[in-house]
C-alpha positions as CSV (number, residue, x, y, z in Angstrom):
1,X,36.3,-20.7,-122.9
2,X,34.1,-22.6,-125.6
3,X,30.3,-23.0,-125.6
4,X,30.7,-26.3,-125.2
5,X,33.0,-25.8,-121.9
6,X,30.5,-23.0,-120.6
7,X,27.5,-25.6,-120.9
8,X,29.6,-27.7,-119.2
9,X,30.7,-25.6,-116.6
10,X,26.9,-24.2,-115.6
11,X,24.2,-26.1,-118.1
12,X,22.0,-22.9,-118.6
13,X,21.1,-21.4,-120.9
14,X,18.7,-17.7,-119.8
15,X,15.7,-16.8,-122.1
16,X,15.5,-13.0,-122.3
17,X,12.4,-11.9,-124.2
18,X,10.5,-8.8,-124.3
19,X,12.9,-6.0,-121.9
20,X,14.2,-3.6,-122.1
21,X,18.1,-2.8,-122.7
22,X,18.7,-0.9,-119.7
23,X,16.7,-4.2,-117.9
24,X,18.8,-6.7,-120.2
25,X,22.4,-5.3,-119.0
26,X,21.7,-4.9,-115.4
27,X,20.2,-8.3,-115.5
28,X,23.4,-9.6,-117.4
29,X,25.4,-8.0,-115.0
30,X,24.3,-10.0,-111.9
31,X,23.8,-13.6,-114.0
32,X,27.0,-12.7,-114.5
33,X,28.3,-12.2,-111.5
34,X,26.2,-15.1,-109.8
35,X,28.5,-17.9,-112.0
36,X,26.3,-17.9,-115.1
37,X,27.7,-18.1,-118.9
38,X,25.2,-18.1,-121.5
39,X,22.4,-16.1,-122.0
40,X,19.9,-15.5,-125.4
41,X,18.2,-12.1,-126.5
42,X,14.9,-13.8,-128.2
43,X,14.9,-11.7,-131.7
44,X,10.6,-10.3,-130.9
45,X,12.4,-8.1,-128.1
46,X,12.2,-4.5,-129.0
47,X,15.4,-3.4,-130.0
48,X,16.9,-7.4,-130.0
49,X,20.0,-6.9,-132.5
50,X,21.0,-3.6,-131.0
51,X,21.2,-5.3,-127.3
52,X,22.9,-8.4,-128.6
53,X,25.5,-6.1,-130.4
54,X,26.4,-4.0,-127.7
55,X,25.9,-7.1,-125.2
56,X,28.6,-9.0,-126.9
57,X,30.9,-6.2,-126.6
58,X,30.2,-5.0,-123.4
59,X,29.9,-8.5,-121.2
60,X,33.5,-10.1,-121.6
61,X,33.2,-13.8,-121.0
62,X,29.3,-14.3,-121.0
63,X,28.0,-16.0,-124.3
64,X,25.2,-13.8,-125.9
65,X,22.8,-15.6,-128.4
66,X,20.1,-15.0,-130.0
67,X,17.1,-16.8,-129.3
68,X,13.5,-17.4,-131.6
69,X,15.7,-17.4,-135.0
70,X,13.0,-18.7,-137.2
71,X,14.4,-18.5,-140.8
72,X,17.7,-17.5,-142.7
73,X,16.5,-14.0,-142.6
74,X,16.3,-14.5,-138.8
75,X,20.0,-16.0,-138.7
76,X,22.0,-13.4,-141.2
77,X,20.4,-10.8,-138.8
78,X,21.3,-12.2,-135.8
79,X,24.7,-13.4,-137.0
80,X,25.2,-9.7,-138.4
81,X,24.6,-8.6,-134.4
82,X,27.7,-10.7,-133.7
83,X,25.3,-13.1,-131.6
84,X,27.8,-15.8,-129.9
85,X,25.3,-18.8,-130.5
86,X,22.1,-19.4,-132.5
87,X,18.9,-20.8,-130.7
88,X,15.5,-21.7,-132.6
89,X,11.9,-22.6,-131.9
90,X,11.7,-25.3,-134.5
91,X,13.6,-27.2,-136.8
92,X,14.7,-25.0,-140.2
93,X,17.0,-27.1,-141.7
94,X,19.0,-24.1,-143.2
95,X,19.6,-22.1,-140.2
96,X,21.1,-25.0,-139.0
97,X,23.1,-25.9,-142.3
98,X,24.5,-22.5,-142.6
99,X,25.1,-21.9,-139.0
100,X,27.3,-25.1,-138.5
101,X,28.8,-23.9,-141.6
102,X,29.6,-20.8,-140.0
103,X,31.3,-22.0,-136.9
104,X,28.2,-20.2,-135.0
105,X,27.3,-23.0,-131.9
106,X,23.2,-23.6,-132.7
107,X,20.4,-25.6,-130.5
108,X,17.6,-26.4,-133.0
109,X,14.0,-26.8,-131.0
110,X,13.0,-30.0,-131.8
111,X,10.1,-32.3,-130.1
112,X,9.6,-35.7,-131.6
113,X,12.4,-38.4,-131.8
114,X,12.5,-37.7,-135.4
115,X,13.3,-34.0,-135.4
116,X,15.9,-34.2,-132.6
117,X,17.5,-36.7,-134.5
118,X,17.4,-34.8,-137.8
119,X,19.0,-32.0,-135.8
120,X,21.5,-33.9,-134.3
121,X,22.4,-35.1,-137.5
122,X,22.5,-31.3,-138.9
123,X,25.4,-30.7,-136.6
124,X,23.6,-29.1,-133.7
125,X,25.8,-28.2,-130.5
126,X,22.8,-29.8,-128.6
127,X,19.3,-29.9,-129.5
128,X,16.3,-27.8,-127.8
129,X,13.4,-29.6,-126.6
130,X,10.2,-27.8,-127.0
131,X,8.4,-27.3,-125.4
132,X,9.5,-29.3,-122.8
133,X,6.8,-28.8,-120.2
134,X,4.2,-30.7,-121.8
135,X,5.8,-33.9,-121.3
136,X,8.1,-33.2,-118.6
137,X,11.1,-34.7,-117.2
138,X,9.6,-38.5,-118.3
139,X,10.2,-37.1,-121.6
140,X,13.4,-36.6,-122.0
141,X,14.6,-39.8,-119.9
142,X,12.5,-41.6,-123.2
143,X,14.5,-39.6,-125.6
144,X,17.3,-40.7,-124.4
145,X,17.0,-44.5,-123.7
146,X,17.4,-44.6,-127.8
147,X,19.1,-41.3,-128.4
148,X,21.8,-41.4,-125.4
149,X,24.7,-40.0,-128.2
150,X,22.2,-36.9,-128.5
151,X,22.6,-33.4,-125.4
152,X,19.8,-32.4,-125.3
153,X,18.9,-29.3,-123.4
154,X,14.6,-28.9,-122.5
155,X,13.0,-25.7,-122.7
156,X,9.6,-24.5,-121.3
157,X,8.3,-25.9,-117.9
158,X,11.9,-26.0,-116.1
159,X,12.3,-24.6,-112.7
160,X,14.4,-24.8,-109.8
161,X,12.3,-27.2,-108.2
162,X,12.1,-29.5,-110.8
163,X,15.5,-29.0,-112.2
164,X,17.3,-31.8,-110.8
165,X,14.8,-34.3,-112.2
166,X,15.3,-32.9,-115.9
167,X,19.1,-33.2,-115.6
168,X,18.9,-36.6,-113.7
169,X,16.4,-37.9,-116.6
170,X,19.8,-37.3,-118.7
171,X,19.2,-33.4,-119.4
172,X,22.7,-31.9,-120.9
173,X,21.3,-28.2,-120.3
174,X,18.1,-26.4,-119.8
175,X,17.1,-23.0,-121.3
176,X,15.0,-21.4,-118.9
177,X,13.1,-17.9,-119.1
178,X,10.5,-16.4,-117.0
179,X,11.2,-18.6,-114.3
180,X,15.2,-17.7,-114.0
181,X,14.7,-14.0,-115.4
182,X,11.6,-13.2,-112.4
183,X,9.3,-11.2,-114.3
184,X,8.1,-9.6,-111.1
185,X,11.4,-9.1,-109.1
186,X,13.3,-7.4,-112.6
187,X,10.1,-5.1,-113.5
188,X,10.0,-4.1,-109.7
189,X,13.9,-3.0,-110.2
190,X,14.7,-5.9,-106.9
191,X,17.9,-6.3,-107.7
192,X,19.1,-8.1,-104.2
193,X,16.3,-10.5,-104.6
194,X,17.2,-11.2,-108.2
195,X,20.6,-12.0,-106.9
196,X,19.4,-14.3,-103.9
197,X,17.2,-16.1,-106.6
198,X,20.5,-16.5,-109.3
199,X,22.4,-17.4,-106.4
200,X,19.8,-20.4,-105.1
201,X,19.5,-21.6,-108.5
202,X,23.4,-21.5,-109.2
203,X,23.6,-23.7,-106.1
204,X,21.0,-26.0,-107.4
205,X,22.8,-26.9,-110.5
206,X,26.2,-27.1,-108.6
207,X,24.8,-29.6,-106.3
208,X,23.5,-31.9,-108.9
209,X,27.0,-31.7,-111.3
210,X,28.7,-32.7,-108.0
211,X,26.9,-35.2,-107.4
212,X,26.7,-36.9,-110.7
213,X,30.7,-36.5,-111.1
């Protein structure tokens, strides 16, 4: 399976930022198992490239990225891990460049019509909105009235309960953290509800692809 196919498949792509590696794989484990494909390791987690390295080797099938690559610095690094896909915070024109030239798939954070087209342009796999709560849903239904040749994935203020509005406003993906990966439910080691709340979400996003087929 290809990015591309995976985003297809299940549009999601996790935020993991800030735990720890014994958190990371048993997390990985059930997103996994609950349908799930792509997931990032944002590089200002402790330890980031060593749990993207052993990720990658150890989860057969699930895409492992690294998320908040910044500059080329960011991307060698993270490339070097053996990260599966590249995602950024803002638009660095080199990371981008170099990335594409690498094969590496990369979504570029971009905000303004002009940046998401510049990415776009770049050769991103599909371009990150952020963030994408302040404007919301309304947003990216705008974007794409001009833009439709553009996926484009929001990140920041996604949920399950507004979820189906972002991909109905023309939404190719979302990247979601906090409020996929429950801070509360993972630092209280509640695994079973962690599952429940995959498994919800998994069934949100199935609904909505079944109905827009």
């Amino acid at each position: 399976m290809t990015v591309e196919n995976a985003l297809k498949e299940m549009p999601v792509i996790g935020i993991l930022r800030g735990f720890s590696q014994d958190q990371v794989f048993r997390i990985l484990e059930l997103y996994q198992e609950c349908g799930f494909h792509m997931a990032e390791v944002t590089l200002n987690t402790e330890n980031a490239l060593s749990i993207i390295s052993t990720a990658v080797k150890t989860f057969d099938g699930l895409f492992i990225g690294a998320g908040t690559v910044c500059d080329i610095k960011d991307y060698q690094a993270a490339k070097d891990a053996g990260s599966q896909f590249i995602v950024t915070p803002i638009l660095d024109e080199q990371v981008v460049t170099t990335s594409v030239k690498d094969g590496i798939p990369i979504f570029p954070g971009a905000f303004s019509p002009s940046e998401v087209y510049k990415a776009w342009k770049l050769g991103a796999t599909m371009v990150k909105v952020f963030p994408g709560g302040s404007l919301g849903y309304q947003y990216i239904k705008e974007l794409q009235g001009p833009l439709p040749q553009i996926p484009l994935a929001p990140t920041g203020g996604v949920n399950i309960d507004n979820l189906e509005q972002f991909m109905k406003a023309g939404a190719k993906g979302v990247g979601m953290g906090g409020k996929l990966f429950l801070p509360d439910l993972i630092n209280e080691g509640n695994w079973s509800g962690l599952k429940e709340h995959f498994l919800a979400f998994n069934q949100k996003m199935k609904q909505h692809l079944s109905a827009s087929n």
